[in-house]
N, C-alpha and C positions, 0 to 999 in steps of 0.2 A: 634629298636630291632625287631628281624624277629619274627614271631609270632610261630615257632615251639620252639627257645631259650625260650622264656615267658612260654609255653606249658613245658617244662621242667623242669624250676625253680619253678615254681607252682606245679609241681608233686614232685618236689624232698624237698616240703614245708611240707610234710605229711608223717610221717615214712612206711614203707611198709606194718607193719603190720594192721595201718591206714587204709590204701588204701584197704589193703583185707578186712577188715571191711565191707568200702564202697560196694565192690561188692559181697560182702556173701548177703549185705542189697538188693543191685538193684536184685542180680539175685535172691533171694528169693522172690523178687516180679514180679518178668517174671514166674517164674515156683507157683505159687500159695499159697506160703505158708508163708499168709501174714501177721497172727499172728508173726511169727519168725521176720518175714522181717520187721515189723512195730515196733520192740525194737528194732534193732540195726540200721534201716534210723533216729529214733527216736535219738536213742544215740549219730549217727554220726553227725545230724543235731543241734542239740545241742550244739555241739562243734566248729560250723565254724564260726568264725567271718564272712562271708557273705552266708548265703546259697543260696541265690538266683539258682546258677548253680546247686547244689545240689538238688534242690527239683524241677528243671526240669526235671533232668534225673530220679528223684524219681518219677514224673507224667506219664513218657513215659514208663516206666518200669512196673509199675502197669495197664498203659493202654494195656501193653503186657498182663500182668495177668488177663485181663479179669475185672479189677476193675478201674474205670475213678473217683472214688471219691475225690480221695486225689486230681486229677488234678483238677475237677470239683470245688473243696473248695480251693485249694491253687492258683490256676491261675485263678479262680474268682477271687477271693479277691483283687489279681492285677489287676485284668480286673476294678473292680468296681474301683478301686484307679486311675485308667493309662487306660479310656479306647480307647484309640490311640493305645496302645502295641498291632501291629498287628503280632508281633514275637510272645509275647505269645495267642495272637487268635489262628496262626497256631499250637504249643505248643499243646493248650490245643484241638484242631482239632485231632490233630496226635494221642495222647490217646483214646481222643470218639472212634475214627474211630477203632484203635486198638481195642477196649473194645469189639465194635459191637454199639457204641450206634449210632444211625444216626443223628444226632444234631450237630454234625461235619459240615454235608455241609453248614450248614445255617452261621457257621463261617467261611469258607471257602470262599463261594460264598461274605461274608461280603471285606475278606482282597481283592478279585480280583475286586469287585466291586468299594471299596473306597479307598483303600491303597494308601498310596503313599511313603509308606516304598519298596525299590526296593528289598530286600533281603527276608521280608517277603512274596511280589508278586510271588518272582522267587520260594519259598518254597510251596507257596500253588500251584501253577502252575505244579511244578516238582511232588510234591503226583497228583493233578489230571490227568497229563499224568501217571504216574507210575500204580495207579490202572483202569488206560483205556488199556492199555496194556493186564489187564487179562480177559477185557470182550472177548467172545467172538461172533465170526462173522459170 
């Protein structure tokens, strides 16, 4: 099965009003107002039989908002369970970095140094080109 049909029927597993749920929760934690956004990622999360994907995007979203915590304690906790997940390393990289916290590189420098996940290599690789791009020369 092609993977945009799966992308579909998993979206089309979630009523819409669901879904906008979902994104009143995420973008309320991009835009800072995290009391709101931290009842309804709460509500939404509560309801998924897997959240896992969920509360990725809930870590990256908050690392927009200036806040790495929720990443910090939910993708730890993976980390401490799973620590080969050099997917969620990067994950939990992409919010630090977001946030401002610089504790990112050091898991960063970790996925390029030992990984041998190629997906997660190619992710910490494409963020260190991406913000080499803005230094200037």
């Amino acid at each position: 099965m092609s993977k945009i049909i799966q992308d579909d029927r998993e979206k089309d597993a979630y009523p819409a009003v669901y879904r906008s749920l979902m994104t009143v929760g995420l973008l309320g934690s991009c835009y800072r107002v995290h009391e709101d956004a931290e009842c309804v990622n709460d509500a939404v999360e509560a309801t998924l039989a897997d959240p896992t994907r969920f509360r990725m995007y809930r870590a990256l979203a908050q690392g927009i908002g200036g806040d790495p915590a929720y990443a910090k304690a939910q993708l730890g906790e993976r980390l401490a369970g799973h620590p080969d997940d050099d997917r969620a390393k990067v994950a939990l990289a992409v919010s630090l970095m977001l946030a401002g916290d610089a504790s990112w590189k050091e898991l960063i420098d970790n996925v390029l140094a030992t990984s041998t996940d190629q997906t997660a290599r190619q992710a910490a690789t494409s963020l260190i080109q991406y913000l080499s791009s803005f230094q200037v020369h």
